[in-house]
C-alpha positions, 0 to 999 in steps of 0.5 A: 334173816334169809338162808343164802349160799354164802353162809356156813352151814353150822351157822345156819343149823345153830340159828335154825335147827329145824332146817337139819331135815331139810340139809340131811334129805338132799343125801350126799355130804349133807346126809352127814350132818346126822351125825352130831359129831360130824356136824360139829366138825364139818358143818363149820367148814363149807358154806352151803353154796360150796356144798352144793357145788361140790356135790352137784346139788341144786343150790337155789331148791335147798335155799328156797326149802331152807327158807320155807322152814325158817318162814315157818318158824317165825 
């Protein structure tokens, strides 16, 4: 399966852990997800394009990293 910026991002996180470093080193809200709590609350609420565009990141770098993790993985 391929991350794109329509999934969630909880959804992502829960299939793919391994991709917690790559969300929490963009800063901004994603920097949030280090925490579990939060992570359980926000995470299921914004899809990671959303994310992006709240928060001026560049959407396309974080899939092509997201992608690099999951692609590791298998």
């Amino acid at each position: 399966m391929k991350v794109t910026g329509d999934m969630i991002v909880e959804d992502v996180l829960t299939k793919y852990p391994e991709t917690l470093d790559v969300f929490v080193k963009q800063g901004h809200c994603f920097k949030l997800l280090a925490n579990p709590v939060a992570r359980k609350s926000l995470a299921k609420l914004v899809t990671i394009g959303t994310a992006c565009k709240l928060h001026l990141i560049d959407l396309e770098k974080l899939l092509r990293e997201l992608n690099e993790v999951v692609k590791k993985q298998k």
